[in-house]
C-alpha positions as protocol buffer text, in pm:
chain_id: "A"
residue {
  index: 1
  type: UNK
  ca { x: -943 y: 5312 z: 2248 }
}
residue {
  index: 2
  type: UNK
  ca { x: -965 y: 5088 z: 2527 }
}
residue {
  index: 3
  type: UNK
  ca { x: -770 y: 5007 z: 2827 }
}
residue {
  index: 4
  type: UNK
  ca { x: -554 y: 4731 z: 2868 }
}
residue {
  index: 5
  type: UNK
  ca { x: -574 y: 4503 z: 3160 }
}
residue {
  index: 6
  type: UNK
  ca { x: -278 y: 4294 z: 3197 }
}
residue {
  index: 7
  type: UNK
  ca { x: -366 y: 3987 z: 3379 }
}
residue {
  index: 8
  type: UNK
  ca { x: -109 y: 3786 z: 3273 }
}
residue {
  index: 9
  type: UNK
  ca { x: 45 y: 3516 z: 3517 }
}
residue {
  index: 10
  type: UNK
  ca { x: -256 y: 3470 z: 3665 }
}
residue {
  index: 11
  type: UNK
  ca { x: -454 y: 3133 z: 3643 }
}
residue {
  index: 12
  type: UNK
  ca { x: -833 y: 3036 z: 3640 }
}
residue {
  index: 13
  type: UNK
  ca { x: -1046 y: 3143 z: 3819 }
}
residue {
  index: 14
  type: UNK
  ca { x: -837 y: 3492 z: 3889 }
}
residue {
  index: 15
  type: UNK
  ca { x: -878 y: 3611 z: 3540 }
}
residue {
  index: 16
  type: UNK
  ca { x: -1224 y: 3598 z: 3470 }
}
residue {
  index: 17
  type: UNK
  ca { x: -1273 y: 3729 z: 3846 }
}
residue {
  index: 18
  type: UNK
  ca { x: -1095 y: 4042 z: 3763 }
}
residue {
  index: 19
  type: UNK
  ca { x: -1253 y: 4100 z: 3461 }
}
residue {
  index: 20
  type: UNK
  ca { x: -1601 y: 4099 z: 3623 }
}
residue {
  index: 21
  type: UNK
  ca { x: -1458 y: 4370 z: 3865 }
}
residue {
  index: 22
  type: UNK
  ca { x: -1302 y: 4545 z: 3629 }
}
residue {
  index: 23
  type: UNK
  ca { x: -1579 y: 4600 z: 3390 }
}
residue {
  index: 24
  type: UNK
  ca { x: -1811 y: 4667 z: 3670 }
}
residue {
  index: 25
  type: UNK
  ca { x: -1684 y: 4995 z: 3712 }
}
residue {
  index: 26
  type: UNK
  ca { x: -1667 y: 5065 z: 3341 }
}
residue {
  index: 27
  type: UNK
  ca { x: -1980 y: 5259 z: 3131 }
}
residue {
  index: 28
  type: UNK
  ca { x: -2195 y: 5054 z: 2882 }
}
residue {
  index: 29
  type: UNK
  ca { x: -2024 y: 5044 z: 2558 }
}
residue {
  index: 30
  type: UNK
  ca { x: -1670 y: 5090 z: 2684 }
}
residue {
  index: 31
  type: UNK
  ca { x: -1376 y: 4831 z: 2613 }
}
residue {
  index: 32
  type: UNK
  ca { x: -1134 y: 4685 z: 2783 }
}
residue {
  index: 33
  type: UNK
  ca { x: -848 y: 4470 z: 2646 }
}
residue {
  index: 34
  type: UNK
  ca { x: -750 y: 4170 z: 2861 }
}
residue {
  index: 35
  type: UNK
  ca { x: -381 y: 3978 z: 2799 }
}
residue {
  index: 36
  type: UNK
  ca { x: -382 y: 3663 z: 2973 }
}
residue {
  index: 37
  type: UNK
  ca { x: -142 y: 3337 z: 3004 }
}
residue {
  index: 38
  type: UNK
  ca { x: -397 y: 3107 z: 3123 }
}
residue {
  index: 39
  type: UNK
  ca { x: -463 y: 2835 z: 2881 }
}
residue {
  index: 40
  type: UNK
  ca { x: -851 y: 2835 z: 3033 }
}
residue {
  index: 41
  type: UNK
  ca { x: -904 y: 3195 z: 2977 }
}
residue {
  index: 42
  type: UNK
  ca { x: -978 y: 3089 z: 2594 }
}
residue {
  index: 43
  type: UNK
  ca { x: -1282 y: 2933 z: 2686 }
}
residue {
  index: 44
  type: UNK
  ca { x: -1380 y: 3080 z: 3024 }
}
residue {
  index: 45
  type: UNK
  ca { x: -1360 y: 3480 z: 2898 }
}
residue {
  index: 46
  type: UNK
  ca { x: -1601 y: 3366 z: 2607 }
}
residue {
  index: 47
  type: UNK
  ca { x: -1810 y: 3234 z: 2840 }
}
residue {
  index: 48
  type: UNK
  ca { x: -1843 y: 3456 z: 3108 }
}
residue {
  index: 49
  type: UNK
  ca { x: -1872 y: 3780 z: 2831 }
}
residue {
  index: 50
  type: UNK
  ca { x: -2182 y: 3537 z: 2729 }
}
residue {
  index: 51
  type: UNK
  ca { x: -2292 y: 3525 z: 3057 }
}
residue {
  index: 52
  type: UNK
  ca { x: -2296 y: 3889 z: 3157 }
}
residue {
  index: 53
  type: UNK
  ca { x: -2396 y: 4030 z: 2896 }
}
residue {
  index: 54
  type: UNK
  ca { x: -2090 y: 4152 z: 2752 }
}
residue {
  index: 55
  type: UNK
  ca { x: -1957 y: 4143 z: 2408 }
}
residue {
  index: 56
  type: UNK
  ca { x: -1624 y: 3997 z: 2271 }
}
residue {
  index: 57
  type: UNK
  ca { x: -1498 y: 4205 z: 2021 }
}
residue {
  index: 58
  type: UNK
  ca { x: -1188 y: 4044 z: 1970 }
}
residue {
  index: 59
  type: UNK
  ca { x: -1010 y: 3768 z: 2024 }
}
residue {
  index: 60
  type: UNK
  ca { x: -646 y: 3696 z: 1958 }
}
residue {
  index: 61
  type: UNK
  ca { x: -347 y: 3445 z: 2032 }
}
residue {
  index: 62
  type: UNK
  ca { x: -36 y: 3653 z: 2135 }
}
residue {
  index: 63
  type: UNK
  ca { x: 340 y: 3552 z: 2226 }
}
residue {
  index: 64
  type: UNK
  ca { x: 277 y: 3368 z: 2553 }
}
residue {
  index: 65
  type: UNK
  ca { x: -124 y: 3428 z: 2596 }
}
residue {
  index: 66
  type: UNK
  ca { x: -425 y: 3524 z: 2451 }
}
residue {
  index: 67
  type: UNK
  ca { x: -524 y: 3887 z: 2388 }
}
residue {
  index: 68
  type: UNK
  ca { x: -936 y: 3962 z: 2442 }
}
residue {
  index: 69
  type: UNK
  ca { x: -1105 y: 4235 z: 2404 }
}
residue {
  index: 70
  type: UNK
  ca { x: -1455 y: 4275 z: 2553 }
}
residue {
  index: 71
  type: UNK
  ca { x: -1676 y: 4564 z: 2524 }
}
residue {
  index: 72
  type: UNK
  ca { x: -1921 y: 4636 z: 2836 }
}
residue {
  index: 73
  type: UNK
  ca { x: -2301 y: 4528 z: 2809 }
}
């Protein structure tokens, strides 16, 4: 199970800012699920998980955002 992170309202670069902090306190292997409203975060969560090191697991339109959900590298 992970935990969600609800980022929602938030636009670029907040989102993928967070995230970074977010996962740094998390083990290798854990997930977290981010919800997000910023139109950007479909391209920049990709590419920051790429970046890091971290895999996306999952990544899903929902009513109003996107859903991601990215599992610590």
């Amino acid at each position: 199970m992970s935990e969600i992170y609800d980022l929602r309202g938030l636009n670029c670069p907040l989102p993928v800012l967070k995230t970074r902090k977010r996962l740094q306190s998390m083990r290798i292997g854990e997930r977290l699920t981010v919800e997000t409203t910023d139109p950007l975060a479909v391209l920049d969560i990709p590419a920051f998980c790429q970046e890091d090191g971290h895999r996306l697991v999952d990544s899903t339109s929902v009513d109003g955002g996107h859903r991601f959900v990215i599992e610590k590298g």
